[in-house]
C-alpha positions as CSV (number, residue, x, y, z in Angstrom):
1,X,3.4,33.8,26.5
2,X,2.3,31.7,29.1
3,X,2.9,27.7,28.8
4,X,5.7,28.8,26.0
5,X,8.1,29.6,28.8
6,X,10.7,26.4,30.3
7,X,11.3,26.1,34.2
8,X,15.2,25.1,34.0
9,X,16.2,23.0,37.0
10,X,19.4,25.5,38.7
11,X,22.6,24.0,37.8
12,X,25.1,24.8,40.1
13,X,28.0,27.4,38.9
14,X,31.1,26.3,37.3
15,X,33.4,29.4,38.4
16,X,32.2,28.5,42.1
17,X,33.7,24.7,41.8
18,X,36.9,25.9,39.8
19,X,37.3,28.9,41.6
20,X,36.6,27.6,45.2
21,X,39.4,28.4,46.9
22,X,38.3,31.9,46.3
23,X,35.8,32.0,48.5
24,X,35.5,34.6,51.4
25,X,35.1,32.1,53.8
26,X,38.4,30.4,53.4
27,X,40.3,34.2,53.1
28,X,42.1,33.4,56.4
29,X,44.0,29.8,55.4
30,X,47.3,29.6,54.0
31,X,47.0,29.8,50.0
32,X,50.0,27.2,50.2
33,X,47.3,25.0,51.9
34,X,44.7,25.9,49.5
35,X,46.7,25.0,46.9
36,X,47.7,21.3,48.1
37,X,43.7,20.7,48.4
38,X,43.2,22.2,44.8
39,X,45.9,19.8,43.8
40,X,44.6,16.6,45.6
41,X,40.7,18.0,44.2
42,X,42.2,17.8,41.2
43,X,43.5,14.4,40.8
44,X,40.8,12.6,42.8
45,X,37.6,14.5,40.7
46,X,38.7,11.5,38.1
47,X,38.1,9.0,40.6
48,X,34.8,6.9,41.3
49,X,33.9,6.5,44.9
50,X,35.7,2.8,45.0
51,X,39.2,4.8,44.1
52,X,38.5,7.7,46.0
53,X,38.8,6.6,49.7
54,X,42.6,4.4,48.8
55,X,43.0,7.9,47.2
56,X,42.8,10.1,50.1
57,X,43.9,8.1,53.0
58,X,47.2,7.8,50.3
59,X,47.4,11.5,49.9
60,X,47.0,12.1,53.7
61,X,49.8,9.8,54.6
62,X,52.2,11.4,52.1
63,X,51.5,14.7,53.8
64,X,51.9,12.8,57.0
65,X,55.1,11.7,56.3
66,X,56.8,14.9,54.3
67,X,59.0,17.2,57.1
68,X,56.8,20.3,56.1
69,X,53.6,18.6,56.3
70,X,50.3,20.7,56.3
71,X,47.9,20.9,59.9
72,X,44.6,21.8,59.0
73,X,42.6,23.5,62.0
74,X,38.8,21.8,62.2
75,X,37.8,24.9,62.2
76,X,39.7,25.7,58.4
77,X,38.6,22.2,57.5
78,X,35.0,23.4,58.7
79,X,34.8,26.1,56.5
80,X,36.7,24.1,53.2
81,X,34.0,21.6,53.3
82,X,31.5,24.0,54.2
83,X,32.3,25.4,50.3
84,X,33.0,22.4,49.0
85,X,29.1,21.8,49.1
86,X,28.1,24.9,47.3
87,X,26.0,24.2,44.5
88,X,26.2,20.4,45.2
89,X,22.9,18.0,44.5
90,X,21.2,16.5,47.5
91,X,23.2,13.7,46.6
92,X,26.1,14.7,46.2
93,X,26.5,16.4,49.6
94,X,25.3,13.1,51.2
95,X,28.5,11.0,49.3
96,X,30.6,14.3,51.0
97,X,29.1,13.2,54.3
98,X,29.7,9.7,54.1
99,X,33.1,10.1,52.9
100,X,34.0,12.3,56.4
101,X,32.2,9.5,58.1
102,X,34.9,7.2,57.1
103,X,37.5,9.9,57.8
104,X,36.5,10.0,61.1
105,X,36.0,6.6,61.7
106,X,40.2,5.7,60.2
107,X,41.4,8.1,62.4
């Protein structure tokens, strides 16, 4: 048995990226809320990183300038990226961090 048996390399979980707005830790914000991210996720995942920034600042100055526009607390936007980096490579979380870098710096 032994050297017939393959290590697989953990891939993260599907449901947790599709189903991420289900997460515990984001049961206190507005489903309404979670549901503009989910849509915004949506469209950008399609995106390379080039795209992605235009992308966002785009979709935060449409919510910006709509009369019902959405406040996020840092605290729910804590917690939202917080589970957007479940399951994520090394990498991957490191493009998520240099992407709020830039956030930060636009604002």
């Amino acid at each position: 048995m032994t050297g017939n048996r393959k290590i697989s390399k953990q891939e993260p979980d599907a449901s947790i990226e599709k189903d991420w707005t289900q997460n515990k830790s984001l049961s206190g914000i507005d489903p309404a809320k979670l549901q503009f991210l989910n849509s915004i996720a949506a469209q950008g995942s399609q995106k390379g990183m080039q795209e992605l920034l235009p992308f966002l600042m785009s979709a935060v100055a449409q919510n910006q300038n709509q009369s019902g526009r959405m406040h996020f607390t840092q605290q729910e936007m804590d917690a939202i990226i917080q589970v957007l980096k479940i399951g994520k490579s090394p990498e991957e979380t490191a493009k998520i961090e240099r992407m709020l870098q830039l956030i930060k710096m636009l604002r």
